[in-house]
VOBA-1610 file (N, C-alpha, C; in pm, whole numbers, padded with zeros to 5 digits, always signed):
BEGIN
Unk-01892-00227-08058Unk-01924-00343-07983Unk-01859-00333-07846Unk-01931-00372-07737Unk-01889-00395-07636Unk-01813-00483-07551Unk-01671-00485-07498Unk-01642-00620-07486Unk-01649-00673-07322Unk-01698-00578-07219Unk-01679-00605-07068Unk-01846-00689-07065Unk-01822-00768-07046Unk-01961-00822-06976Unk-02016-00766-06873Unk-02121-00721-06889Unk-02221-00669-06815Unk-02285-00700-06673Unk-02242-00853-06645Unk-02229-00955-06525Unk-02143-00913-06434Unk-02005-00886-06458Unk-01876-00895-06396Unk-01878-00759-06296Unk-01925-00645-06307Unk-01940-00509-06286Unk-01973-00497-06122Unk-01891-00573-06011Unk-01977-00537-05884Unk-01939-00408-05804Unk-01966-00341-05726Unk-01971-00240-05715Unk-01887-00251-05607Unk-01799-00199-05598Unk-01644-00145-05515Unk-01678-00172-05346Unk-01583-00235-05270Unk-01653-00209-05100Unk-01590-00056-05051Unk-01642-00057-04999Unk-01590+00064-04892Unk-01467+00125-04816Unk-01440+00218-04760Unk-01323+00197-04704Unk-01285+00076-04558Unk-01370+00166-04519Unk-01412+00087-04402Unk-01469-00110-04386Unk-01477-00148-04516Unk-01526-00241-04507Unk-01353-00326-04536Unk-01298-00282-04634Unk-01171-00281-04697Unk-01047-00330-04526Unk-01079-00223-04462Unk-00962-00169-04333Unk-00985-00217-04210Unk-01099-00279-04187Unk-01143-00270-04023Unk-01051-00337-03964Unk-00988-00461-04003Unk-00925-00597-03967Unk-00788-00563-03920Unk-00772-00405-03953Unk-00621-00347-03877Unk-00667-00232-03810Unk-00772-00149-03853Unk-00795-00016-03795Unk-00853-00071-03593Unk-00962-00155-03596Unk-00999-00198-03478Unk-00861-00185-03356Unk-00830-00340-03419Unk-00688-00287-03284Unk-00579-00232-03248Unk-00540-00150-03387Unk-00443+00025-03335Unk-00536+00047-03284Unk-00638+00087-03290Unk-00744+00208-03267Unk-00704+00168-03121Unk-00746+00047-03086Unk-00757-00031-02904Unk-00612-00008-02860Unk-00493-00015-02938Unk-00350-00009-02834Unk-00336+00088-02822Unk-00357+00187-02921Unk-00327+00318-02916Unk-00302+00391-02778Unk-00432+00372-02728Unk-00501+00475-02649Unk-00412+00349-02543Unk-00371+00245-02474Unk-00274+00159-02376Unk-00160+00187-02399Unk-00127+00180-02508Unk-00001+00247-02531Unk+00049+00363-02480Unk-00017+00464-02516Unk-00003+00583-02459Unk-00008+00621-02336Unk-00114+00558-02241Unk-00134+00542-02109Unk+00013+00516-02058Unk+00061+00356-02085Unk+00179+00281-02083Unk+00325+00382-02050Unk+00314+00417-02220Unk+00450+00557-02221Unk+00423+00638-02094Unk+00282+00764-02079Unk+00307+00818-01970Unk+00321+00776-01838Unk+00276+00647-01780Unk+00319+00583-01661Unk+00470+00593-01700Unk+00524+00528-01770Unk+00653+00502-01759Unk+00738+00644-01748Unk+00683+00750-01788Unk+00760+00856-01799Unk+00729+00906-01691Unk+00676+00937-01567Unk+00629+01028-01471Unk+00709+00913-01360Unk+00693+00750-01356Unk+00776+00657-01335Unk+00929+00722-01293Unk+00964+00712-01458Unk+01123+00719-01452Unk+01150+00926-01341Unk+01063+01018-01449Unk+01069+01129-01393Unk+01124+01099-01239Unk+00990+01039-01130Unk+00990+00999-01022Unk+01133+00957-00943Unk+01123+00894-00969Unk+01239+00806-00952Unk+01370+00797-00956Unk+01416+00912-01105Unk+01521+01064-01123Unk+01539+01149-01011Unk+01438+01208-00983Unk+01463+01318-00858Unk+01463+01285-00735Unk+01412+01103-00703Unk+01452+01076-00600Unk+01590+01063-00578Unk+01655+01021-00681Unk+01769+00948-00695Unk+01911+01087-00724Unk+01840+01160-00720Unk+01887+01291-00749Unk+01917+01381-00595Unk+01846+01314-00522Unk+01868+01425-00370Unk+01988+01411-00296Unk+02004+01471-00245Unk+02161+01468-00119Unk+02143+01376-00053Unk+02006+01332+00057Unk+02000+01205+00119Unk+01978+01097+00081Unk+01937+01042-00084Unk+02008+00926-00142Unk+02105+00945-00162Unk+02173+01013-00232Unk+02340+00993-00252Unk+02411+00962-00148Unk+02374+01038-00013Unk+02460+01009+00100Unk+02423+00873+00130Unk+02298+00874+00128Unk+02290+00726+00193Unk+02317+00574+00128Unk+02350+00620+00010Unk+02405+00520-00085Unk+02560+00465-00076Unk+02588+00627-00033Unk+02767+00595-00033Unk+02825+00530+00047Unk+02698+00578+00223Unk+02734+00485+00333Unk+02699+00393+00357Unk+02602+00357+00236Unk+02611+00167+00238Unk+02695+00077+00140Unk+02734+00132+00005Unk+02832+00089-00047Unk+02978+00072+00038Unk+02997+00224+00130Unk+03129+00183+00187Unk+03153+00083+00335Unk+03013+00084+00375Unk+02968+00008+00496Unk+03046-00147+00512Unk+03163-00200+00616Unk+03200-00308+00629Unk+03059-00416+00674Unk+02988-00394+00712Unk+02896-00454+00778Unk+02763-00522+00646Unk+02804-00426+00622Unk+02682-00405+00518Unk+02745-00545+00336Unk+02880-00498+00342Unk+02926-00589+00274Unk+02964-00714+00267Unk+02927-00761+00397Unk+03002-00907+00464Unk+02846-00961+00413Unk+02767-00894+00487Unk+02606-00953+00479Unk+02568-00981+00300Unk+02557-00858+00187Unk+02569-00892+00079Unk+02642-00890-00054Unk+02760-00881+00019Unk+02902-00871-00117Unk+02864-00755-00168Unk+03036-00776-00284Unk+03028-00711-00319Unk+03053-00725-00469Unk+03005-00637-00547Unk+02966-00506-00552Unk+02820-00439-00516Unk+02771-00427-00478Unk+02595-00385-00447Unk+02547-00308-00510Unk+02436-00348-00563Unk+02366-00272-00669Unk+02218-00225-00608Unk+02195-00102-00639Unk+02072-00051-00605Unk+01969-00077-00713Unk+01828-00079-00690Unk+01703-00094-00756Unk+01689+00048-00776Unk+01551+00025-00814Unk+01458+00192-00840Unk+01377+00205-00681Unk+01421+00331-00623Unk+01370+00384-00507Unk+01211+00395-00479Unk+01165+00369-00397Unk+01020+00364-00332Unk+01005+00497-00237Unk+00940+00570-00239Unk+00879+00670-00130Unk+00872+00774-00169Unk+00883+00890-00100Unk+00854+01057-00143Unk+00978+01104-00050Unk+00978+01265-00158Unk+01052+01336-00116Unk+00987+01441-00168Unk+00989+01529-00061Unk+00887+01661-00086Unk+01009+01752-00012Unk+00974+01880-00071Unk+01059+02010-00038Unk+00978+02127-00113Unk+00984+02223+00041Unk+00934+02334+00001Unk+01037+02424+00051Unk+00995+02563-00011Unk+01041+02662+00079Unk+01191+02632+00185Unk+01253+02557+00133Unk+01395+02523+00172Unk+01363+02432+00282Unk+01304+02366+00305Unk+01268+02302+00395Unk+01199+02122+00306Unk+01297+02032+00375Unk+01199+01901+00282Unk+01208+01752+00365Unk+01159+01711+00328Unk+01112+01532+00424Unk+01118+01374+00278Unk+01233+01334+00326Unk+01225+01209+00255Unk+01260+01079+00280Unk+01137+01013+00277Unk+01083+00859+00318Unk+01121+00773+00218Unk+01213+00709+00189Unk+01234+00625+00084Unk+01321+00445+00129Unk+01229+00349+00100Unk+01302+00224+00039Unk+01368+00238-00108Unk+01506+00135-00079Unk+01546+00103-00222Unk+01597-00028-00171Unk+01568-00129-00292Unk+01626-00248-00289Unk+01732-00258-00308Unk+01814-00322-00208Unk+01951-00358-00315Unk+02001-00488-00317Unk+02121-00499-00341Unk+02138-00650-00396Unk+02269-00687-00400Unk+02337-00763-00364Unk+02448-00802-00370Unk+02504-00968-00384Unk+02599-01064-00426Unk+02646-01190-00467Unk+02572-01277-00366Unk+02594-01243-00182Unk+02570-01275-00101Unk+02421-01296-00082Unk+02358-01167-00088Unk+02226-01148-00099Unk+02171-01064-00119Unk+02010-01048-00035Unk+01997-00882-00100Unk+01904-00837+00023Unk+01862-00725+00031Unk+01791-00631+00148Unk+01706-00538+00093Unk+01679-00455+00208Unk+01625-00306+00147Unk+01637-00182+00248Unk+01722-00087+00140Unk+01790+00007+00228Unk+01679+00106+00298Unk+01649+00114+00391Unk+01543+00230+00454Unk+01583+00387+00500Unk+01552+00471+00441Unk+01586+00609+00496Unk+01456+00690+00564Unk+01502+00771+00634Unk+01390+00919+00634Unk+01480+00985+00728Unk+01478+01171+00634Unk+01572+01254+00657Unk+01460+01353+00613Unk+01524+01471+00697Unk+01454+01587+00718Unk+01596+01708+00644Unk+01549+01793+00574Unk+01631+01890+00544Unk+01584+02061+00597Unk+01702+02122+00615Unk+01648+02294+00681Unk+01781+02336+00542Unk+01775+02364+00449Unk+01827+02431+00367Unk+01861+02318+00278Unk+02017+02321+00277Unk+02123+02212+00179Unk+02140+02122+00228Unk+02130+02102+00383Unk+02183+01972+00494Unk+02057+01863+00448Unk+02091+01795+00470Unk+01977+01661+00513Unk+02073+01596+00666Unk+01898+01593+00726Unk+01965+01496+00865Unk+01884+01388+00841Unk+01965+01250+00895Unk+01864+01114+00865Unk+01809+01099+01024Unk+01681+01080+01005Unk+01614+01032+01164Unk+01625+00852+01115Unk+01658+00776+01028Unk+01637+00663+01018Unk+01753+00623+00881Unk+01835+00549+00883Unk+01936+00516+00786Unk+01943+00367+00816Unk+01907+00285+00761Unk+01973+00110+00813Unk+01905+00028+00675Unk+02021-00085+00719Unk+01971-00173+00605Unk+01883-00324+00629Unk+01761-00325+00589Unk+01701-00458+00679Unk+01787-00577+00561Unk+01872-00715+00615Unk+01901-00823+00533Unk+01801-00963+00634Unk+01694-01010+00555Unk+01667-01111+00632Unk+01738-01211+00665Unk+01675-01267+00792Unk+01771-01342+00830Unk+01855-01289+00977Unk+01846-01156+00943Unk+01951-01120+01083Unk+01890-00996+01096Unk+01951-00902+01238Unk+01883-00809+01259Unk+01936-00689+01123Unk+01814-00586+01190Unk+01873-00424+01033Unk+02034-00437+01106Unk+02123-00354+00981Unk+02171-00290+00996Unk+02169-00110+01028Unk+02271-00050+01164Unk+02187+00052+01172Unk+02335+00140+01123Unk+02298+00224+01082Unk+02404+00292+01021Unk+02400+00467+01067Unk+02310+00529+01156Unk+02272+00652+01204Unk+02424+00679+01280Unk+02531+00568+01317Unk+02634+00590+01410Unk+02712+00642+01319Unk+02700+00650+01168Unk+02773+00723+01075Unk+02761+00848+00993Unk+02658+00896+01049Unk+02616+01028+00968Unk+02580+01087+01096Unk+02522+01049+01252Unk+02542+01154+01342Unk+02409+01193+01300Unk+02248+01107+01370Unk+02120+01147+01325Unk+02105+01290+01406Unk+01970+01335+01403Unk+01932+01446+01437Unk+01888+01466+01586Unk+01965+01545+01621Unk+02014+01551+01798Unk+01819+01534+01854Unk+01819+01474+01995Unk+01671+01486+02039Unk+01670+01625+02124Unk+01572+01657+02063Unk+01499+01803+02118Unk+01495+01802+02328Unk+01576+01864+02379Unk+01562+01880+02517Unk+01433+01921+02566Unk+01433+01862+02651Unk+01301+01886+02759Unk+01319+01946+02917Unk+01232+02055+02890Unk+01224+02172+03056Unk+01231+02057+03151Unk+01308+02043+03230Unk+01212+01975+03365Unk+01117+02055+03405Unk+01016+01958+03497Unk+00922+02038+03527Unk+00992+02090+03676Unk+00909+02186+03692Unk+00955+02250+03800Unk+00896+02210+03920Unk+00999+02186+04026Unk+01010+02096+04170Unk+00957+02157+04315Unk+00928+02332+04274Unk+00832+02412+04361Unk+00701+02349+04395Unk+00604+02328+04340Unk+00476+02292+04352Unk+00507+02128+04328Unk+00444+02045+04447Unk+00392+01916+04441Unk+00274+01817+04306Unk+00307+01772+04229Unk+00153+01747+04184Unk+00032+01709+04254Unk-00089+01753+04252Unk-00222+01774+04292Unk-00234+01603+04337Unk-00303+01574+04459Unk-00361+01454+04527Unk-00464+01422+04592Unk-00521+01349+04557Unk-00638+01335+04614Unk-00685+01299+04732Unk-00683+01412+04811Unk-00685+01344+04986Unk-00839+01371+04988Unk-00854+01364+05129Unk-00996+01376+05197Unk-01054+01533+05200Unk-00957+01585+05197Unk-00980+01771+05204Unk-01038+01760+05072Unk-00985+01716+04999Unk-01012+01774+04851Unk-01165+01702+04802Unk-01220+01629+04831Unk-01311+01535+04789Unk-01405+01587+04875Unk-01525+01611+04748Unk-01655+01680+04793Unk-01717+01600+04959Unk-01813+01681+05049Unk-01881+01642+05100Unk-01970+01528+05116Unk-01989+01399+05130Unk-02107+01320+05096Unk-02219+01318+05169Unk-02308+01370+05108Unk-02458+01407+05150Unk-02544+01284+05171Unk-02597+01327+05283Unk-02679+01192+05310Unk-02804+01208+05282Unk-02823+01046+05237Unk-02962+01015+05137Unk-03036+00952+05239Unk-03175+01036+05195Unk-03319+00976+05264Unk-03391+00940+05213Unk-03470+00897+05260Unk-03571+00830+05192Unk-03718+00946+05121Unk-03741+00901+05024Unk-03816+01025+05007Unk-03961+01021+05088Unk-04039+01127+05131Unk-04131+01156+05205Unk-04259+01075+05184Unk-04333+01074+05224Unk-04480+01048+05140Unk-04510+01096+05065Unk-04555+01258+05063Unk-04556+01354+05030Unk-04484+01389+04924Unk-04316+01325+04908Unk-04260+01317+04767Unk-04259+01215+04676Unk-04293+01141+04759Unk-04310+01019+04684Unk-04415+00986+04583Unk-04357+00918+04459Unk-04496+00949+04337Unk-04606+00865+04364Unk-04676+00861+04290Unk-04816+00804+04349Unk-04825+00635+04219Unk-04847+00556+04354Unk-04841+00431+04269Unk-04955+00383+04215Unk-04953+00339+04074Unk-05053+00309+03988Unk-05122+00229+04038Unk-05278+00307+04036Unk-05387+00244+04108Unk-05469+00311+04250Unk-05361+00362+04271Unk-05374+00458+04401Unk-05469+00570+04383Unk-05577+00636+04479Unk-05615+00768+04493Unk-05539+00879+04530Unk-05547+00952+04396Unk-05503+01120+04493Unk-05615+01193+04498Unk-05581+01295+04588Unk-05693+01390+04590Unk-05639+01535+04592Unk-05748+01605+04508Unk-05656+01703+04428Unk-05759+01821+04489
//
C-alpha cells in the first residue's frame, strides 16, 4: 500500500528561481565595487609618490617651520592628500602640486612647482594662499631658480626706421583712357 498522496508531489523550482533575490545585486556591486577598490588604489598609489618626492618633503618642512605661516593657521598643521603631477624622466622632472592644509586658526592651500636636473629640486613657485590675506611667499627660503640672463642687444647698428628714403615711390594715378576703359552696358563696339 501506498502511503504519499499522489496530490502533494510538486515538482522542485529551479536554481535560479530558488537564488535570484541575492544573486541580482552581488552580481550589480560586484562589478562597482571593484571599479571603487581600483580607483581607490591607483588614488592612494598617486598620491604615495607624490608625497614621496624631495619637493614635497621640502616644501612641507618649510611650511611647518614657517613663522608666518603659523601665526595665520596654528599650530600644529596638518596636510591633506596632494593635487597635481609629478613627472620625471631621464633624471630630469617637473612638479605642479596643491595640498590643503589646515591648522586651529585656519586653513589654506599650499602651492608648489619645482623643476629637478638630477637629485636637486628647484621651486619656481612655493607659497601658501590663506584667504583673507595676501599668499604667503616662501621662495625667500629655499633660494628659487636663478632667471636665465639675457645678451643685450648689440648698440652697433640702429634699429630700422621708417623715413622717406625707405618708402616706395608713389605712382601717379590716371585716369584710364577711352581706349582702356571697359565698355558700358548698352554701348556699341566695333570689332
Amino acid at each position: 500500500m501506498n502511503t504519499t498522496p499522489e496530490g502533494n508531489m510538486a515538482p522542485r523550482q529551479g536554481w535560479w528561481s530558488r537564488n535570484w533575490k541575492w544573486v541580482v545585486p552581488v552580481g550589480c556591486l560586484t562589478p562597482v565595487l571593484m571599479c571603487g577598490c581600483f580607483g581607490a588604489l591607483v588614488f592612494y598609489f598617486v598620491t604615495s609618490t607624490i608625497k614621496s618626492t624631495d619637493a614635497y618633503q621640502q616644501a612641507v618642512t618649510l611650511v611647518s617651520a614657517n613663522p608666518e605661516v603659523q601665526e595665520a593657521l596654528g599650530t600644529p598643521i596638518d596636510f591633506g592628500w596632494p593635487r597635481g603631477s609629478v613627472n620625471a624622466t631621464n633624471g630630469e622632472g617637473r612638479a605642479s602640486v596643491s595640498v590643503p592644509v589646515e591648522g586651529p586658526k585656519g586653513s589654506g592651500t599650499l602651492r608648489l612647482e619645482a623643476v629637478s636636473e638630477g637629485e636637486n629640486w628647484t621651486f619656481d613657485l612655493l607659497q601658501v594662499e590663506v584667504p583673507g590675506r595676501p599668499a604667503i611667499d616662501l621662495m625667500d627660503q629655499v633660494g628659487g631658480r636663478p632667471e636665465p640672463e639675457l645678451e643685450p642687444l648689440p648698440d652697433d647698428e640702429p634699429p630700422p626706421t621708417m623715413d622717406e628714403e625707405m618708402l616706395p615711390p608713389e605712382e601717379e594715378v590716371l585716369p584710364p583712357s577711352e581706349e582702356e576703359a571697359p565698355a558700358k552696358k548698352g554701348s556699341e563696339i566695333d570689332l
